[in-house]
C-alpha positions in Angstrom: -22.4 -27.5 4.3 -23.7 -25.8 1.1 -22.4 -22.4 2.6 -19.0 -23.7 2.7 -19.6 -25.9 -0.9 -20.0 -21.9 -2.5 -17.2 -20.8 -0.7 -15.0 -23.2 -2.2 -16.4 -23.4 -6.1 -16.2 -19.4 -6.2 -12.6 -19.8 -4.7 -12.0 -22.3 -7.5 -13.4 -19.9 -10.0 -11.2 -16.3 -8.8 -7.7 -18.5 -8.8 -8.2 -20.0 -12.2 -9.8 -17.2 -14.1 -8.1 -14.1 -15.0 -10.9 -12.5 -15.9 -12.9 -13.1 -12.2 -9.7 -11.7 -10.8 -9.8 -8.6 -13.2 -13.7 -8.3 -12.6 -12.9 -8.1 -8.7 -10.1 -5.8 -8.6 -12.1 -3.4 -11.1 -14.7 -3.3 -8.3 -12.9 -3.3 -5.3 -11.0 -0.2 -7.0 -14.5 1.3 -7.7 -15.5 0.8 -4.0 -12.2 2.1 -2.9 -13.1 5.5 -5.3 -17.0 5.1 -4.1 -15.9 5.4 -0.1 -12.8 7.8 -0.9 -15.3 10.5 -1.9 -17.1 9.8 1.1 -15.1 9.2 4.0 -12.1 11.2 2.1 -9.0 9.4 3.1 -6.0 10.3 1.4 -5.1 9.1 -1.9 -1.6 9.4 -3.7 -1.5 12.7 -5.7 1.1 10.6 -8.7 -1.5 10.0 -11.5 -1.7 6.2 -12.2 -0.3 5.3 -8.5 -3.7 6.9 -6.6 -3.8 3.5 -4.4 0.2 3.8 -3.6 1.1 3.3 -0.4 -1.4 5.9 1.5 -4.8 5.7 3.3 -6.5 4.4 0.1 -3.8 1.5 -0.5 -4.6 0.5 3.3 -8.7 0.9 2.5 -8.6 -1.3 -0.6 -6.9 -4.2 0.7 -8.7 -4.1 4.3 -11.8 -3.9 2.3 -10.9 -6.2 -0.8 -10.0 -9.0 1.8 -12.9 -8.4 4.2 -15.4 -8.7 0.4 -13.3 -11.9 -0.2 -13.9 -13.8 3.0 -17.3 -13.6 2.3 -17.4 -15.3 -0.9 -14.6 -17.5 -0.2 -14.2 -18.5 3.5 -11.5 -16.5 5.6 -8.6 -19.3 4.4 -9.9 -18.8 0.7 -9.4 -14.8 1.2 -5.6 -15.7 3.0 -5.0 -18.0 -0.3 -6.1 -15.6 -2.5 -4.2 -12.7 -0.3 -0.8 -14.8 -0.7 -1.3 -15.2 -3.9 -1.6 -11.7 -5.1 1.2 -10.3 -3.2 3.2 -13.5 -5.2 2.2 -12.0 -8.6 3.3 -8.5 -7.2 7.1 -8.3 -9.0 9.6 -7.0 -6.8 7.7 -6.2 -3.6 9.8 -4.1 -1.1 9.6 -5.7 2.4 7.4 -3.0 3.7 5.3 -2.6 1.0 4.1 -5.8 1.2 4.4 -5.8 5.2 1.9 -2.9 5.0 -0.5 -4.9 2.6 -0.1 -8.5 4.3 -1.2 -6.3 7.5 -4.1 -4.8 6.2 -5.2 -8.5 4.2 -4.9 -9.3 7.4 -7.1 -6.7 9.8 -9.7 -6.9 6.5 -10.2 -10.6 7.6 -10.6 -10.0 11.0 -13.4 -7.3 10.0 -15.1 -10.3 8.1 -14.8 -12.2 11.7 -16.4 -9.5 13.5 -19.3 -8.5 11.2 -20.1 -12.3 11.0 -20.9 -12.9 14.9 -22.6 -9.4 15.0 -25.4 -10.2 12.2 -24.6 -13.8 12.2 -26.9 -15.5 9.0 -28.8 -12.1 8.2 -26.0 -10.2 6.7 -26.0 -12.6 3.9 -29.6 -11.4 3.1 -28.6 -7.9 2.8 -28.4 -5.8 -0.8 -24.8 -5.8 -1.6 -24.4 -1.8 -1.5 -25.9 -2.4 2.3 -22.7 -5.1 2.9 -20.4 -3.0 1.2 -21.5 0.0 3.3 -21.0 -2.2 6.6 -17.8 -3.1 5.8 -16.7 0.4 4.5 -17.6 1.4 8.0 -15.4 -0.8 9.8 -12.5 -0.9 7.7 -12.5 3.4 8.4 -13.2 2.8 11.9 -9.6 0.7 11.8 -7.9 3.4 10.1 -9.0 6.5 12.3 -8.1 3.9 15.0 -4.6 3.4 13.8 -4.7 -0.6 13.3 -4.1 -0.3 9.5 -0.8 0.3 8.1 -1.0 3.6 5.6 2.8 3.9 5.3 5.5 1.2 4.2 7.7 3.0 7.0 5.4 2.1 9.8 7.7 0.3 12.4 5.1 -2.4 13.1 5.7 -6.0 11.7 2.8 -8.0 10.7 3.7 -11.8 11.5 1.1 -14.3 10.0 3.4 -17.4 9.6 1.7 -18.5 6.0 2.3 -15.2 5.0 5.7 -14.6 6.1 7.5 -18.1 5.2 6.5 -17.6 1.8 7.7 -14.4 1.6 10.9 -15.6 2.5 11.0 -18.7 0.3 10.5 -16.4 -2.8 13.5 -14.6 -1.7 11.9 -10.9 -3.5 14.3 -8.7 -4.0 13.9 -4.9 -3.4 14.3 -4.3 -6.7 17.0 -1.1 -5.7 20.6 -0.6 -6.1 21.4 -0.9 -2.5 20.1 -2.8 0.8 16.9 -0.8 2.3 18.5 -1.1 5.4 21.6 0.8 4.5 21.6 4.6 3.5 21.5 5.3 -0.6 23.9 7.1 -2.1 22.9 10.1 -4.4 24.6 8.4 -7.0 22.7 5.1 -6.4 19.8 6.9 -6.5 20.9 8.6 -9.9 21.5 5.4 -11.3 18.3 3.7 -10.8 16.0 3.4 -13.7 12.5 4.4 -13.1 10.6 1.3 -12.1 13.7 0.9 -8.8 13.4 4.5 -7.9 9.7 3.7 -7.5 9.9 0.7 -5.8 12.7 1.9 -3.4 10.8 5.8 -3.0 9.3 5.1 0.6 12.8 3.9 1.8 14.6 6.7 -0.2 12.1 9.4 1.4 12.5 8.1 4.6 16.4 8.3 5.0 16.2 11.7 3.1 13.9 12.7 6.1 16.1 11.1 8.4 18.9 12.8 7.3 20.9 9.9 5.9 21.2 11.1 2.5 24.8 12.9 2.5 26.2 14.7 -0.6 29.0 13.1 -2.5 31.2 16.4 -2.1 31.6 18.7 1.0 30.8 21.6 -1.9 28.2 21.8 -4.6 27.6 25.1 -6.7 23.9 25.1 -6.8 24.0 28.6 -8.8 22.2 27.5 -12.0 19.4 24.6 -10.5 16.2 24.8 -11.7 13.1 22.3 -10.3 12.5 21.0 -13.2 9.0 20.1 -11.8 7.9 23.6 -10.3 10.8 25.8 -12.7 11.7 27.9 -9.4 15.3 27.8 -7.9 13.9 26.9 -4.7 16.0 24.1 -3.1 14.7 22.0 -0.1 17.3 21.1 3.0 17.2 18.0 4.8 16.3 20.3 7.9 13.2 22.0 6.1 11.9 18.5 5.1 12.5 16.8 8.5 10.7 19.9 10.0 7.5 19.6 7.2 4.1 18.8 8.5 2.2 16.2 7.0 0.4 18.3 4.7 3.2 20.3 3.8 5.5 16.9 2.4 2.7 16.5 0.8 1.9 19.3 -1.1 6.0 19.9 -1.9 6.8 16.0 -2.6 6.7 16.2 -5.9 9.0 18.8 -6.0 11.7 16.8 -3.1 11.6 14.1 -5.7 12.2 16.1 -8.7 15.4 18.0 -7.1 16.4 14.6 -5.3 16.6 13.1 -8.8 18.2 15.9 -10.6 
């Protein structure tokens, strides 16, 4: 009974003080950094977005979730779950798909740690809880049950999770439906916070191949990159074709020509 008494006061204290949630996002992102050097999953190479929609955004919310249900009970960790992705402006639907899975398998790592070291895992250090639960949530990932791309075709369906979602009604924040094609000059005409919000959907039908030129003929004589300065120009073929590693080493410079 006084187990689930702390679980509900230090729920009562994240949800109404900003400064809690600040405290525990500043350490979950230093745990995040802690394991990354470690375990070295990948990270987003945009300064300022490190956590974006990659291996490390999967590893901080699995792991953020997982530290929560501790504290707070598993339905104080699914409250306070929902209510972040609420505060998150302009979520695409798979960005937070992607995040609601991972709140998700970071719960179910709670579960499971729970009935293997039942009542002692409470009297562990904290680095020594930390380090079990960095463990499973990397197991997950080299596993593939995380989500570590907003493409991924799987759909998470949590029923709390989802009905909100729809009740909000978020929009994509882009200049067109996700599930249609953008135009080049939609793309042109977003401003920088909806080109960033609508980037995995954009990258993803540019891959695809749905991203058509506005004229049968372009003369291409005088481009420059402006983020490498070379007059090197990327076809849809030679990006469809790219390995992993080599999108990722050339994406900024994809994004660069597919903006200019």
């Amino acid at each position: 009974m006084k187990k689930l008494k702390d679980e509900v006061k230090n729920f009562k204290e994240m949800a109404t003080s900003k400064d809690k949630q600040k405290e525990f996002n500043n350490e979950i992102v230093r745990k995040t950094w802690e394991y990354q050097k470690k375990f070295g999953f990948e990270t987003n190479p945009r300064k300022g977005h490190e956590f974006w929609n990659v291996e490390a955004d999967a590893f901080k919310h699995a792991f953020g979730s997982a530290d929560m249900a501790f504290d707070m009970g598993s339905l104080g960790s699914l409250i306070g779950d929902v209510r972040h992705e609420l505060q998150t402006k302009h979520n695409p639907y798979g960005e937070w798909n992607m995040d609601s899975w991972n709140n998700s398998e970071g719960r179910k790592i709670a579960e499971e740690i729970k009935k293997e070291y039942g009542k002692k895992f409470y009297d562990l250090s904290e680095k020594e809880k930390s380090a079990i639960i960095a463990t499973k949530v990397i197991m997950k990932m080299r596993n593939g049950e995380l989500i570590t791309n907003p493409s991924d075709k799987r759909k998470f369906r949590g029923p709390l999770e989802t009905l909100i979602y729809k009740l909000t009604d978020k929009p994509t924040g882009g200049a067109a439906p996700v599930n249609k094609p953008f135009t080049r000059k939609q793309i042109g005409d977003m401003s920088s916070e909806e080109f960033l919000q609508n980037e995995p959907f954009i990258m993803q039908q540019l891959k695809d191949g749905l991203i058509k030129p506005e004229t049968p003929e372009v003369d291409y004589s005088g481009y420059m990159n402006p983020e490498t300065g070379d007059r090197k120009i990327f076809s849809r073929e030679d990006i469809a074709q790219m390995t992993s590693d080599e999108y990722s080493g050339n994406e900024s410079a994809i994004m660069a020509q597919l903006k200019k």
